[in-house]
C-alpha angles and dihedrals in degrees: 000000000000111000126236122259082250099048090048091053098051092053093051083054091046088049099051089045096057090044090054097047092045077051093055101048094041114118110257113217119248124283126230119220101189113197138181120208138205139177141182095005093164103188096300101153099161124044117281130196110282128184127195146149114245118229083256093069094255122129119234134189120178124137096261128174122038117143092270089059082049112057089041093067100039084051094055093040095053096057084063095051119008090189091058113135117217110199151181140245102183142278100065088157140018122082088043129160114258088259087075106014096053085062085052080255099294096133091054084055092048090047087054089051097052091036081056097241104187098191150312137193114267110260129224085246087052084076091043088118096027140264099295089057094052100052086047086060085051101045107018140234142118103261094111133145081238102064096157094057094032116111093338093122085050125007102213098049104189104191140239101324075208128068125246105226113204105170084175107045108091142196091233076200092061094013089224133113106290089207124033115285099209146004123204115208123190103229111184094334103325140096114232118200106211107180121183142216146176123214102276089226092069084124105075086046100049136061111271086230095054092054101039110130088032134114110193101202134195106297100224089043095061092047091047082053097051096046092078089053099048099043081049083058087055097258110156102185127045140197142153146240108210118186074205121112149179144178150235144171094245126110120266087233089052113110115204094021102182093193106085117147129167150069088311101062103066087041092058090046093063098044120109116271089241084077107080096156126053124179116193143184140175098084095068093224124126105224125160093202135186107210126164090344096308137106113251119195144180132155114210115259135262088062093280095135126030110198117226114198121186115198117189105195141179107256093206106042099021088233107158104219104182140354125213130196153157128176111224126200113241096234100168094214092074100050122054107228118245104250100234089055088054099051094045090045085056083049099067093036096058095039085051098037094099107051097041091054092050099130109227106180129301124274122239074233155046100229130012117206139231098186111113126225119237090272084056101247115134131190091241096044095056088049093053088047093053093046105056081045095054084048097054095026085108087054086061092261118174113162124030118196121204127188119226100223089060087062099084111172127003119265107264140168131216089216091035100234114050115059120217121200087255093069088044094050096054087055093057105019097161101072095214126176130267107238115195117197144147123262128185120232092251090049090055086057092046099055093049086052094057085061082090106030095076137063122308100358115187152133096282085048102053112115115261113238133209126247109291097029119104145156137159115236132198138215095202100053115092117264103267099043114042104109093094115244116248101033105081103116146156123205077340100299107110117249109253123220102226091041127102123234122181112236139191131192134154112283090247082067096037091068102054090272114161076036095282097144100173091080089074094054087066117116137213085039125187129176097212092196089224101135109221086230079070092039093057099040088055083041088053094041096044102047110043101211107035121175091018108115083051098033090116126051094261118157114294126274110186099024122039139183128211123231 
């Protein structure tokens, strides 16, 4: 029996029906997101010295990173993969060499625009000069409360071409992010939720005055908070950029680490299930960590690692059924630069060449270091220390305070004998003010003691002191009372409770900044508005052999420790 021209139409329809339903119900194979992560890049644009332990169990040590390494790699890696997403942890830029930071780190935004940054969470050092500077860094412009480094490289800046998240960082006059707290970008198909945070506790490692006008919430608090609203916007996988970091023995290279310890671990415990990659920063360490169930990266600082993450998900349901990642060392000698990274790179050498090699007066040492003995008292510490105090010495100055974080990179020389401003510069990046008050006797003890009454005390965080002031402190004694009675002294006398001393200390310190609170309390303050750069450069110049007599890690002379 022949069918009729209608009946055979009818079972084409039919028959297409059916093969596109059967279409529409068959299984799709797994996507892969591929990603690239950095933190803490901090205006490293050329390779710096960088030590690890392979996953093999060898130490090595090479200069890795630098923006040429980098764009090498993210060139190589895209040809495999032209979706591929390269983003941020925090801290791109603060505490920068002077090859960044005397251009008021333009050039460190610009290197993140040509290497197709797509976003990071906002860092603790991106406040370093306020809120009005960062947004500058964001948006652009030249109205900066640095008008003699702003847009001096480069007299139209344009801002970061990627946007800063910061979920926890609110107006307290709205109450809401005053950046934004997450992007969502579609990556082959799929929409990707990437929500970003800064370490809540932004506030004992800032300057009161950066931060003023902003409420730094609970991390995992703000991400929970941002999931609703970015499901309601159709994404579909999340995961989240957190300036919050840990540490562990094990090596960088190493997949599945179980060791994490830190502020981050208890962060990434109360976030939603929906989070199964978090990529933090803050801590400078490269881990490659398994906690709760989820994968937890970060990949050093300085650009030394990169992080490369691999997600197969589901495309229909946005399952995400594995995650895969290493972390690889930037060694330039194994990625050829893109040649528009190189020749901007020579730019701001050659337009910087001059200042940094200003020579400024030999050292009594190669190398001065920053490393700390086990009282916590480091060379370079004690040179910083004696410098603010020689610069202030004409305002009645006794005593001069330095805080070891400030104190970014050792003071080197090419030669090995004469320092250039250049080498200054990368030990105190930062050019903070030189604040000059007076402090009791009995404040002086209490603020020591608050060396140890605050997050992650220790050794490498004890405050560095200027020649003639002295005290033993010691570890078994309770918080509150470990400084030994009996050895606070200056130039030998003991320090006496009801008598006055002239201080000076950076003005991060001077306003209560590592949670030393007891610097705000000084009174008949004065920011002299000397920067300690400066401090230290007229220090170097003026005293030829300088750092020598505590070049090596000897027993200390101003800061003890009982046994």
């Amino acid at each position: 029996m022949i069918a009729s021209p209608r009946a055979r139409a009818v079972l084409s329809t039919l028959v297409l029906a059916l093969a596109a339903a059967g279409c529409a119900t068959a299984p799709r194979e797994p996507i892969t997101l591929n990603l690239v992560a950095i933190n803490d890049f901090h205006g490293n644009l050329e390779p710096s010295k960088y030590t690890y332990t392979s996953a093999a169990g060898n130490s090595q040590t090479l200069r890795a990173g630098g923006i040429e390494a980098l764009s090498g790699a993210l060139a190589a890696w895209r040809k495999e993969d032209k979706d591929l997403l390269f983003i941020g942890a925090g801290d791109l830029i603060g505490a920068s060499p002077a090859l960044s930071s005397m251009w008021a780190d333009e050039p460190s935004i610009e290197a993140m625009n040509m290497l197709g940054l797509r976003m990071s969470s906002v860092g603790n050092h991106e406040f370093d000069q306020g809120r009005k500077e960062l947004l500058r860094q964001q948006h652009g412009g030249c109205d900066s409360p640095r008008p003699n480094k702003a847009c001096k490289l480069a007299p139209d800046f344009k801002g970061a071409r990627f946007p800063y998240l910061a979920a926890n960082v609110l107006d307290k006059a709205t109450g809401k992010p005053f950046l934004p707290a997450y992007r969502i970008e579609t990556v082959k198909g799929m929409k990707v939720g990437i929500v970003g945070v800064v370490l809540q506790g932004t506030a004992s490692v800032a300057m009161s005055s950066a931060i003023a006008g902003l409420d730094f919430i609970g991390e995992a608090e703000a991400i929970n908070r941002a999931l609703p609203q970015m499901r309601a916007e159709g994404a579909q996988v999340f995961l989240a950029l957190v300036h919050e970091g840990g540490s562990t023995d094990e090596s960088p290279e190493q997949p599945n680490c179980k060791g994490l310890t830190g502020g981050v671990v208890d962060i990434v415990k109360a976030l939603d299930p929906a989070i199964r990659l978090v990529i933090t920063g803050h801590s400078h360490q490269g881990y490659l960590c398994q906690v709760d169930g989820r994968v937890v990266t970060q990949a050093d600082a300085a650009g030394h690692l990169l992080s490369r993450i691999a997600l197969k998900v589901d495309p229909q349901s946005g399952v995400v059924a594995d995650i895969a990642v290493r972390n690889v060392v930037m060694d330039p000698s194994k990625f050829s630069a893109d040649p528009q990274v190189s020749a901007y790179l020579a730019n701001v050498k050659e337009r910087s060449r001059a200042a940094l090699a200003r020579p400024l007066g030999k050292l009594g040492t190669a190398v001065v270091a920053r490393k700390a003995n086990d009282a916590g008292e480091a060379p370079l510490g004690n040179l910083v220390a004696d410098a603010i105090v020689a610069a202030t010495r004409n305002q009645g100055v006794q005593i001069g305070f330095m805080n070891s974080g400030g104190i970014r990179k050792d003071l080197e020389t090419a030669d090995g004998q004469v320092a250039t401003f250049g080498n200054a510069q990368a030990v105190l990046p930062f050019g903070n003010t030189l604040v000059v008050m007076d402090l009791s006797g009995a404040q002086l003890r209490r603020l020591l003691e608050q060396q140890w009454d605050r997050p992650s005390a220790s050794g490498a965080t004890i405050l560095q002191v200027s020649q003639g002031f002295t005290y033993t402190w010691d570890d078994k004694r309770p918080i509150g009372s470990r400084v030994v009675p009996g050895s606070l002294k200056l130039n030998g006398a003991p320090v006496e409770d009801g008598k006055s001393y002239r201080v000076v200390a950076n003005n991060f310190l001077a306003e209560g900044g590592d949670n030393i609170p007891e610097f705000a309390k000084g009174t008949n303050r004065v920011d002299t508005q000397l920067v300690d750069l400066d401090a230290l450069s007229e220090f170097i110049a003026r005293n030829p052999g300088a750092g020598a007599p505590a070049a090596g890690m000897a027993p200390s002379a101003r800061i003890m420790k009982a046994n």
